[in-house]
C-alpha distance (Angstrom), angle and dihedral (degrees) to the residues before:
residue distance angle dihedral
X1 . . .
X2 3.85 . .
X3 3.56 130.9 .
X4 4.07 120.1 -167.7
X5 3.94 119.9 173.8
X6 3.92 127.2 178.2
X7 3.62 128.0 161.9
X8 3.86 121.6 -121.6
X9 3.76 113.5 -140.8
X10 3.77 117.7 -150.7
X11 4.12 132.3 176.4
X12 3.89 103.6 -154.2
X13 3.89 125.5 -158.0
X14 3.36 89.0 -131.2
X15 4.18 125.1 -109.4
X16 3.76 116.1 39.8
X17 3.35 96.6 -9.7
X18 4.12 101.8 151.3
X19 3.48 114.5 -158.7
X20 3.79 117.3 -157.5
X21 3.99 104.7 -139.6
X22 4.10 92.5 162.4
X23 4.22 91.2 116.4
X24 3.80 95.3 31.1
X25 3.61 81.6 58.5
X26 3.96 98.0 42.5
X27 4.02 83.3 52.2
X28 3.56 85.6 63.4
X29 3.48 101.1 52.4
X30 3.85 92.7 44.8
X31 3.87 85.3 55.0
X32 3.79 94.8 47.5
X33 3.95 86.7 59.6
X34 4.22 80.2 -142.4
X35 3.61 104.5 149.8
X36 3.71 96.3 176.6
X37 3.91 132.1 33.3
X38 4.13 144.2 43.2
X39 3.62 136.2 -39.0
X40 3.47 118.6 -162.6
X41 3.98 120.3 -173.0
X42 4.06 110.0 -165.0
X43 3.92 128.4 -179.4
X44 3.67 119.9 -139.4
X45 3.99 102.7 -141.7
X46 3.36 144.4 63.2
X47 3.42 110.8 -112.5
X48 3.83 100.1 41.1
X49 3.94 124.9 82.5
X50 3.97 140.7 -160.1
X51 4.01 117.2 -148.4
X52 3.87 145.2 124.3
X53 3.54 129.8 -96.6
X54 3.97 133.8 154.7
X55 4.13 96.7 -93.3
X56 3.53 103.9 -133.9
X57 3.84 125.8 108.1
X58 3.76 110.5 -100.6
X59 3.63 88.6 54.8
X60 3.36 94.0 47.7
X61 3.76 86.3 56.1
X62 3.56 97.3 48.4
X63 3.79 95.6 43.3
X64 4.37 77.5 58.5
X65 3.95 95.5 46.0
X66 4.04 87.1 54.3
X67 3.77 97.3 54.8
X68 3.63 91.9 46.6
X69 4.02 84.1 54.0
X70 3.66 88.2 43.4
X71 3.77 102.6 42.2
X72 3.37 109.5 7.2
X73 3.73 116.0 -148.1
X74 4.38 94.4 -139.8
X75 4.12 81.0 46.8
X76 4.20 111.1 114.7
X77 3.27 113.8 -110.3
X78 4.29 133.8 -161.2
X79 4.23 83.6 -145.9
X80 3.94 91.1 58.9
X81 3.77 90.0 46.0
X82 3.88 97.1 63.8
X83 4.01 92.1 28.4
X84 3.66 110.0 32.0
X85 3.55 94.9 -151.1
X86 4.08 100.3 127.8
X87 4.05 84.3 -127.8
X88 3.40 102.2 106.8
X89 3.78 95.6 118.2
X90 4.05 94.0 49.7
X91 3.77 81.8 63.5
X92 3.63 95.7 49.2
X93 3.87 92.5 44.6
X94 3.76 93.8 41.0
X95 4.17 92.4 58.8
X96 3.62 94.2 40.7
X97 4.05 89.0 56.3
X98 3.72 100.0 32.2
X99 3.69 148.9 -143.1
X100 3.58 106.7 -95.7
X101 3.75 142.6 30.3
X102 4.06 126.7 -171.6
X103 3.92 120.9 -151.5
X104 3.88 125.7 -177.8
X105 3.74 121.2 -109.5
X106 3.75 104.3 -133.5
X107 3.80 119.4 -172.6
X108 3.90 84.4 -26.7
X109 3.57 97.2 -48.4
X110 3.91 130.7 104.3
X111 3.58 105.2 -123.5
X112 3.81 112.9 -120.9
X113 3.58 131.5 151.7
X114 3.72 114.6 -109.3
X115 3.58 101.7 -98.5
X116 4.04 91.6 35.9
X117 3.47 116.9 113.3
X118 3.98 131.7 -178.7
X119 3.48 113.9 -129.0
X120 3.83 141.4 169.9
X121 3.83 117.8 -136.0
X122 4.09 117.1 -151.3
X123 4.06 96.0 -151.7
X124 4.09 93.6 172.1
X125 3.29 118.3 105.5
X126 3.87 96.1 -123.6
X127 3.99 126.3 56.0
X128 3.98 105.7 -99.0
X129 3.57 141.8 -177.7
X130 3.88 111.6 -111.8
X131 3.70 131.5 -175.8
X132 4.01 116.5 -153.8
X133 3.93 115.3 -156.0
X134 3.49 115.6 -143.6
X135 3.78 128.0 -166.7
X136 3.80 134.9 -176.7
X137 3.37 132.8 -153.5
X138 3.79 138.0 -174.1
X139 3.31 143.8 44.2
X140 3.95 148.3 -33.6
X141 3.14 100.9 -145.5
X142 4.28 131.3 52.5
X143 3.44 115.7 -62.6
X144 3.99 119.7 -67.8
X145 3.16 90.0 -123.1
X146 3.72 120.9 51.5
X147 3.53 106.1 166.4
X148 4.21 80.6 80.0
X149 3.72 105.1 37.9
X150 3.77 108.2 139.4
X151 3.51 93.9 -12.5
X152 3.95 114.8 152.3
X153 3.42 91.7 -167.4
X154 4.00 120.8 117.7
X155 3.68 115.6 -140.0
């Protein structure tokens, strides 16, 4: 078993800017010589968020249209209250989204979909400096247990 861990650094623009990290992260991988296992991407932060999306730029602006629906940025907020910060919501929308997201490392490859993308999402309300850690996990070689690689079967 191999582990490999690097940080990503990232400056953001600040509010919904989305970052596409999917061949950063594939560079990784490819350096890591894993063939076979996970690799998870987290955020350290509370107002930034790891997750998929199709990157292109309708989506991008609908994915934006539904957090203002579901946490409305001129909403009143407890967070605001004690801080004063007017970023209440990019709290709110960061937890509901999360920090992290594991893929599996098939045959070298992260396995996405062909119109998935990784991205990071900036959800402050000020552009920021972020550092993403990501870890590998697996092995070098083919999988340990052959008698299930790249079966699609459930068991």
């Amino acid at each position: 078993m191999k582990i490999r861990r690097v940080q990503l650094d990232l400056t953001t623009r600040g509010e919904m800017t989305i970052t596409n990290i999917t061949d950063r992260l594939q560079d990784i991988v490819s350096k890591s010589e894993i063939r076979e296992g996970l690799l998870n991407v987290f955020v350290a932060g509370s107002t930034g968020a790891i997750t998929t999306i199709e990157y292109e730029p309708g989506l991008m602006k609908d994915l934006e249209y539904a957090l203002e629906r579901i946490a409305p940025r001129n909403a009143e907020y407890e967070h605001e209250k004690m801080w004063h910060d007017g970023n209440g919501h990019s709290h709110v929308r960061a937890s509901m989204i999360g920090p992290s997201l594991t893929i599996p490392i098939t045959e070298g490859k992260l396995e996405t979909g062909t119109w998935q993308q990784v991205v990071f999402m900036e959800l402050d309300t000020r552009s920021r400096d972020r550092r993403l850690t990501v870890t590998c996990i697996g092995e070098q070689s083919q999988s340990p247990f052959p008698q299930f690689e790249r079966s699609r079967e459930c068991l």
